[in-house]
C-alpha positions as CSV (number, residue, x, y, z in Angstrom):
1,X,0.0,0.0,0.0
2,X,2.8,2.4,0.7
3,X,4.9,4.2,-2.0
4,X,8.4,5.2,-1.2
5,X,7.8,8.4,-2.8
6,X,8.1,11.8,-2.1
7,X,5.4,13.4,-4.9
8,X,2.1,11.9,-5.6
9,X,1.8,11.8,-9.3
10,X,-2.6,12.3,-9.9
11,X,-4.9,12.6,-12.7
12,X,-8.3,14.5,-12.0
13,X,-11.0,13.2,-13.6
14,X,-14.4,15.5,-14.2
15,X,-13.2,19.2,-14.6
16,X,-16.8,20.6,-14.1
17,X,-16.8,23.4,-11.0
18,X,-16.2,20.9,-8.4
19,X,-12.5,20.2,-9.4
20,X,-12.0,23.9,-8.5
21,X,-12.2,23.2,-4.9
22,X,-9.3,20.1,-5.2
23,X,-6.6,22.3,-6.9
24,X,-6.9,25.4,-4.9
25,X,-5.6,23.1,-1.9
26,X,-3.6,20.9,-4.2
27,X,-1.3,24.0,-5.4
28,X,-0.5,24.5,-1.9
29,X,0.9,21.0,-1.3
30,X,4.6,20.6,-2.5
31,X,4.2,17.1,-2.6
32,X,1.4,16.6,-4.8
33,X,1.3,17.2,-8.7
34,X,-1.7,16.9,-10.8
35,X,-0.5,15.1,-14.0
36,X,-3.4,14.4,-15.8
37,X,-6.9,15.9,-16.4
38,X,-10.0,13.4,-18.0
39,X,-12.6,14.7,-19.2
40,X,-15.4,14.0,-22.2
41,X,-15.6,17.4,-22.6
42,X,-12.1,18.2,-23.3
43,X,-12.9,22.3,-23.6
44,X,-13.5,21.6,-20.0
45,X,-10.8,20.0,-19.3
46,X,-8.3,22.4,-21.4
47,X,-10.2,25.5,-19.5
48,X,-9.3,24.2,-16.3
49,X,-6.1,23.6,-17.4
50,X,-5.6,27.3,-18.2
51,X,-7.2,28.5,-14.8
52,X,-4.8,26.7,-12.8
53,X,-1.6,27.4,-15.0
54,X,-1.6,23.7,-15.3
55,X,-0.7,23.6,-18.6
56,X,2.7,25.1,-18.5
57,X,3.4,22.3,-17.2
58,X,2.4,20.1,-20.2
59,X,-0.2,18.5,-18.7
60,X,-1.9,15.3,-20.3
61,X,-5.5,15.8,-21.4
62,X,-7.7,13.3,-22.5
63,X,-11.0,11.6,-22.5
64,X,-9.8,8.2,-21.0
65,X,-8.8,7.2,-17.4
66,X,-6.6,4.4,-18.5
67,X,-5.0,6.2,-20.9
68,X,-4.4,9.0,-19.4
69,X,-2.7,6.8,-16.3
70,X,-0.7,5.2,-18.9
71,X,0.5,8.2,-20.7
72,X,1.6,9.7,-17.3
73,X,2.6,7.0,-14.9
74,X,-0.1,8.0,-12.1
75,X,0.1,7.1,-8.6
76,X,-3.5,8.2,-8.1
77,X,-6.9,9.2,-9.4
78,X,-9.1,12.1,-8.3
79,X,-12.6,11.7,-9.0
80,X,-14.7,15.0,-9.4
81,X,-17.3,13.2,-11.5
82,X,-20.9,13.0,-11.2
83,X,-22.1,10.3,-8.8
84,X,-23.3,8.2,-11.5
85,X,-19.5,7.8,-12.8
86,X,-18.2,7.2,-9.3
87,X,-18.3,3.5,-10.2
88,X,-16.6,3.1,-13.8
89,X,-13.9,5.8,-12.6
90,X,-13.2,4.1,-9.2
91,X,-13.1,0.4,-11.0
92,X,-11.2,1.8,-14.2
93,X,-8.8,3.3,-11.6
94,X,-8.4,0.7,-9.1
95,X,-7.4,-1.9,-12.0
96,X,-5.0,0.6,-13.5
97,X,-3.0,0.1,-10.1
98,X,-3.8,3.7,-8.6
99,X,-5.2,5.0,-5.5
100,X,-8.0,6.3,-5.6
101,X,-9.6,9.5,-3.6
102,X,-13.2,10.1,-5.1
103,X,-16.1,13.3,-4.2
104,X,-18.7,12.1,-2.4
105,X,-21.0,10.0,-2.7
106,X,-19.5,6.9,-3.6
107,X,-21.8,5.7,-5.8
108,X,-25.3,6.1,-6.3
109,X,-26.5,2.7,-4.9
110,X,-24.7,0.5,-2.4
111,X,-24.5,-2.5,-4.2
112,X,-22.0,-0.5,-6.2
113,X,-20.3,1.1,-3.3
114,X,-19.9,-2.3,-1.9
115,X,-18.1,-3.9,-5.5
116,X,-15.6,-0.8,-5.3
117,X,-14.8,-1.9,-1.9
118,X,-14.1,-4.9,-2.7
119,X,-12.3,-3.8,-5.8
120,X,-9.9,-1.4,-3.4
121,X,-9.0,-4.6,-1.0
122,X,-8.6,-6.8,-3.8
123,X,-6.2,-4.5,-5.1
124,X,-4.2,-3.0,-1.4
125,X,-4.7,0.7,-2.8
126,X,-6.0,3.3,-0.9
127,X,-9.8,4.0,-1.6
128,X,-10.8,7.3,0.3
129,X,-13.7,9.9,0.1
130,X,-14.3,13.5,0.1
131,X,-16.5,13.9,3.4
132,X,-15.2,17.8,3.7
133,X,-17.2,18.4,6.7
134,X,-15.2,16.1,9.5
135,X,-12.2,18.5,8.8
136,X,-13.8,21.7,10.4
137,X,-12.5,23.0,13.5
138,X,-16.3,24.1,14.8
139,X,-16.8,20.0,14.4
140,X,-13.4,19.1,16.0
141,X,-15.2,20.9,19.0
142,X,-18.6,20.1,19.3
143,X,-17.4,16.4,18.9
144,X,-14.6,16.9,21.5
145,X,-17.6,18.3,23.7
146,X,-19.7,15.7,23.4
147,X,-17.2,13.2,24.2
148,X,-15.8,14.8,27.3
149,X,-18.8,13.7,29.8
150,X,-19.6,17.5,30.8
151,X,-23.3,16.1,29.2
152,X,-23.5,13.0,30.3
153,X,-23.6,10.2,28.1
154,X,-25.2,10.9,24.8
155,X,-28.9,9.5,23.5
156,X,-29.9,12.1,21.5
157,X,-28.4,13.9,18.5
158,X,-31.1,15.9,16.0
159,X,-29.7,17.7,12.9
160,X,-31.6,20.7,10.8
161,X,-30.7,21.1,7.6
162,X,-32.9,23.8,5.4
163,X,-31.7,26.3,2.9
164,X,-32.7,27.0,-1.2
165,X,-30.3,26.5,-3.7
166,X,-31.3,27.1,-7.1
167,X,-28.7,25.0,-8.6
168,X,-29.5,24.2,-11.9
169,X,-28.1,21.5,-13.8
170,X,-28.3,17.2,-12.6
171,X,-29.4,18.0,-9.0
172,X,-32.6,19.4,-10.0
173,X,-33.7,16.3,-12.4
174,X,-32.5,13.7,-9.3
175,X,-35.0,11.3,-7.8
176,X,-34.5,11.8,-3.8
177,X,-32.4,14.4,-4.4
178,X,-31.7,15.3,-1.0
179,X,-31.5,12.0,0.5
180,X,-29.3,11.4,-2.7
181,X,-26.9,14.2,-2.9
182,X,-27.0,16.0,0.5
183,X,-27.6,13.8,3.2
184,X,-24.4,11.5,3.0
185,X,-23.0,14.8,4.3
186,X,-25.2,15.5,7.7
187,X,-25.2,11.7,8.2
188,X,-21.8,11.4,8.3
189,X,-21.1,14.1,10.6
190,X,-23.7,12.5,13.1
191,X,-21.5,9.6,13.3
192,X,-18.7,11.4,13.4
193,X,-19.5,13.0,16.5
194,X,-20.9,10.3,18.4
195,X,-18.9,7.6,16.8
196,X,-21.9,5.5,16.6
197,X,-22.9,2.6,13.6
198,X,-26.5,3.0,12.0
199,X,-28.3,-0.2,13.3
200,X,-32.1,0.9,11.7
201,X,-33.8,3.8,9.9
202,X,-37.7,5.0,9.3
203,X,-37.8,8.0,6.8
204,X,-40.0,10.3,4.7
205,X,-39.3,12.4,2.0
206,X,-41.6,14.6,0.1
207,X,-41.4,17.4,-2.5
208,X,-43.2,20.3,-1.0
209,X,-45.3,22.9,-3.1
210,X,-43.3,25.2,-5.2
211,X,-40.2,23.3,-5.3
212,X,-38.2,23.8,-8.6
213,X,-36.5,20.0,-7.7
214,X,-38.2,17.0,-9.4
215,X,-38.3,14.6,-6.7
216,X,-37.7,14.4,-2.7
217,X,-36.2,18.1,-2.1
218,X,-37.8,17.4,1.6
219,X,-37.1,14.2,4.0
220,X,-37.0,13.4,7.8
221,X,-35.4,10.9,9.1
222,X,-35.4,9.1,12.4
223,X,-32.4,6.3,12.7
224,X,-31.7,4.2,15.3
225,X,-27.8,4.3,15.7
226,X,-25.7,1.5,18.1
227,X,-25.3,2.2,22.2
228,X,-29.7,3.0,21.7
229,X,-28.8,6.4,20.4
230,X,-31.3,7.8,18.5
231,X,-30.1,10.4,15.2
232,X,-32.9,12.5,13.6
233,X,-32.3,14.4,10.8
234,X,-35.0,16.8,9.2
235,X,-34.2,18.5,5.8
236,X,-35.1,20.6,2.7
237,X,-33.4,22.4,-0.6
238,X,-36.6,24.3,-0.8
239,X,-36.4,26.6,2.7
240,X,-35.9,30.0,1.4
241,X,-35.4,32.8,4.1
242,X,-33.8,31.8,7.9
243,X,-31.6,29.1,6.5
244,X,-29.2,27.0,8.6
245,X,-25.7,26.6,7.7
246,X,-24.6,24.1,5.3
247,X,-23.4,22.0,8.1
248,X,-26.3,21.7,9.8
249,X,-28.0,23.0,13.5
250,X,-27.3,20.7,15.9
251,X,-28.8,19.6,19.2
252,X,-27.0,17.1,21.2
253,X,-28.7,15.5,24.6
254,X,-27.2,14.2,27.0
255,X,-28.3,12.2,30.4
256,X,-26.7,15.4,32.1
257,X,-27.5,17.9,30.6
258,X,-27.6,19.2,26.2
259,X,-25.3,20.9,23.8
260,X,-26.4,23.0,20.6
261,X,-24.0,23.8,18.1
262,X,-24.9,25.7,14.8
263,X,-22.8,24.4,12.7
264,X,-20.1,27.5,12.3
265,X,-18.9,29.3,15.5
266,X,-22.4,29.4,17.7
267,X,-21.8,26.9,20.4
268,X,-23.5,26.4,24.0
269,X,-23.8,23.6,26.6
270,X,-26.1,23.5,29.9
271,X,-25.8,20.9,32.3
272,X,-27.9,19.9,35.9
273,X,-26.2,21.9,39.0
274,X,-28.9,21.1,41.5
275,X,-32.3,19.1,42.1
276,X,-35.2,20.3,42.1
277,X,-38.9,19.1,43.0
278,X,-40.1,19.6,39.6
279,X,-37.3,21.5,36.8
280,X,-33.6,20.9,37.8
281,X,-31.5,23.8,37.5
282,X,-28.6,24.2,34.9
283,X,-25.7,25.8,35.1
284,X,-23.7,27.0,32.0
285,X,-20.8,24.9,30.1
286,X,-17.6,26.7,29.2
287,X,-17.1,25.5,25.6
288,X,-13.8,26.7,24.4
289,X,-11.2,25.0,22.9
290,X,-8.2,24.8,21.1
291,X,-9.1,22.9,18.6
292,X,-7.5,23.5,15.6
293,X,-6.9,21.4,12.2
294,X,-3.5,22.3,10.2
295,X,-5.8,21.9,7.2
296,X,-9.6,22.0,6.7
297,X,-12.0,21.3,4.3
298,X,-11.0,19.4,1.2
299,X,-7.3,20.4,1.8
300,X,-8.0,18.0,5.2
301,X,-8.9,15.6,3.2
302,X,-6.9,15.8,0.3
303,X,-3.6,15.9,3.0
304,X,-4.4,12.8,4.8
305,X,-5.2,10.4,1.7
306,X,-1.8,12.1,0.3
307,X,0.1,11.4,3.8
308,X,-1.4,8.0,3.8
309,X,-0.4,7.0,0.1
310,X,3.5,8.7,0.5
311,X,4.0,8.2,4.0
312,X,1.9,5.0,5.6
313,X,0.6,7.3,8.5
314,X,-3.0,6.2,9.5
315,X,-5.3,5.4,7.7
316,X,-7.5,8.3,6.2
317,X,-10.9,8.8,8.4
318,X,-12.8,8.7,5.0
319,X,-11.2,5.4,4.1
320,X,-13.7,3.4,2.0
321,X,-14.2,0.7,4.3
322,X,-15.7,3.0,6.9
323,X,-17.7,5.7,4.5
324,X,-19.8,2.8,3.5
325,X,-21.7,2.8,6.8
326,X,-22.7,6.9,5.7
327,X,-23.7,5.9,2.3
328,X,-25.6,2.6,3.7
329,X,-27.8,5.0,6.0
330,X,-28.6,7.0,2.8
331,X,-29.5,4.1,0.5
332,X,-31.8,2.4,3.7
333,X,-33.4,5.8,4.3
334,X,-34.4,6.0,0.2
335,X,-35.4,2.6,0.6
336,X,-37.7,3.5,3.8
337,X,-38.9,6.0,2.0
338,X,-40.1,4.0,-0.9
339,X,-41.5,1.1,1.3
340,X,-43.0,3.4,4.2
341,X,-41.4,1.2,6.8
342,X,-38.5,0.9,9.4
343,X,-35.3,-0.8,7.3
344,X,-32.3,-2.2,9.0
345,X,-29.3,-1.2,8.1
346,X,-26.6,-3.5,6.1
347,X,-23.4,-3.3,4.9
């Protein structure tokens, strides 16, 4: 698995807007160099290129994974594709011999996620995902709150999500679009801070009056999560005015006590002081920390898979093996929300 190197050699494949927020961090890393750009629109790809002074460098440009691997001698793949490519690129990839560190979600079904799994152990390269939101120092936090005790233990963690994009483009033609697109991201941050395995899931999801999506731009979700802790999400793409951030509002309670944290800088914690006959009284929990990542957002990311890949440290926290579990609680809450019943949760 590791490479005695000392540059990662990568082709980007998908140069649509997404890739934009890869090489912004990449150009930062010394040990990194983008080699390659795929693409079936090669405009795209050659407009990029030009944005990002890559091709001063002679940068390959093609339409091809494999031969764009070939033509370069890769070490790894970057995937900005649609989900519906997440597959083919990952597969095509994996059997050219490169790692592989893909945008999420892995795939759009988990029968698929579950063959590139298998594809990435079959193969002892490093299969890793974009889930940007575990390298935030807000989350670092919260999650460092929660685990400390001052709380209690943990049995309930709720998670608002409402804003309205007007997006444009594949989102807005998507069947359970938010379940689909957006959710992977707010249900990987629940396990994330609690650490907890989905066990079972119940969810609805609706597409309210006025919404410019085709399908599902609403959904609640109630899962039950290992250690009896219970995660409910509720969502929309179609809440114009008073939005939440992108990472969610968060309530976190606690035997002793709850935590809110709204998903930027707005944190707060309560817990009992002193009984009472009927309401106990609370006194206030200092929440400061020094907390503090070296590098956040897809530069977090991006830096561990490449430390991982060069170096051998630890595996990354996005590793394949484990985002599964976050794309399994999105494929059972579609399915519960197809069926209308409570689905456990497989891998």
């Amino acid at each position: 698995m590791v490479q005695q190197k000392t540059k990662l050699r990568a082709v980007l494949v998908g140069c649509g807007g997404i890739a934009n927020a890869w090489l912004g961090p990449i150009d930062g890393f010394d040990d990194v160099e983008v080699v390659g750009l795929v693409d079936l629109n090669l405009a795209a790809a050659e407009k990029l290129a030009a944005e990002h002074g890559l091709g001063e460098h002679g940068v390959y440009i093609g339409e091809s994974v494999s031969a764009a691997v070939k033509a370069t001698g890769a070490d790894a793949v970057f995937d900005c594709t649609v989900p519906a490519a997440h597959p083919s690129v990952t597969l095509e990839a994996l059997e050219c011999g490169c790692h592989v560190l893909g945008e999420k979600p892995m795939a759009e079904s988990l029968n698929d996620a579950r063959k590139m799994v298998a594809a990435a152990e079959r193969s002892g390269k490093v299969y890793a995902v974009i889930q940007n939101r575990r390298y935030m120092d807000s989350i670092v936090r919260f999650r460092d709150l929660l685990a400390s005790g001052e709380i209690g233990s943990l049995h309930t963690l709720n998670a608002d999500f409402y804003l309205g994009p007007h997006f444009g483009g594949f989102r807005e033609e998507m069947k359970h679009v938010l379940l689909a697109d957006m959710a992977i991201h707010s249900f990987d941050q629940g396990r994330f801070l609690t650490d907890a395995d989905p066990v079972s899931v119940f969810c609805l999801d609706w597409n309210p009056p006025g919404s410019w999506f085709s399908h599902g731009a609403s959904a609640v979700a109630i899962f039950k999560m290992s250690d009896g802790l219970v995660f409910t999400y509720r969502g929309s793409w179609c809440a114009q005015g008073l939005s939440t951030s992108w990472e969610c509002d968060w309530r976190a309670i606690g035997t002793d006590g709850t935590a809110l944290w709204d998903g930027g800088e707005g944190m707060s914690a309560e817990r009992v002081s002193d009984g009472g006959e009927s309401m106990h009284e609370t006194s206030t929990v200092d929440t400061a920390s020094d907390a503090s990542l070296e590098h956040t957002g897809h530069a977090g990311v991006i830096r561990d898979f490449v430390d991982c890949v060069l170096h051998g440290v630890p595996l990354p926290q996005t590793i394949c093996t484990d985002n599964i579990k976050s794309l399994a609680m999105v494929d059972s809450a579609i399915e519960s929300a197809e069926t209308g019943g409570w689905v456990d949760i497989k891998l």
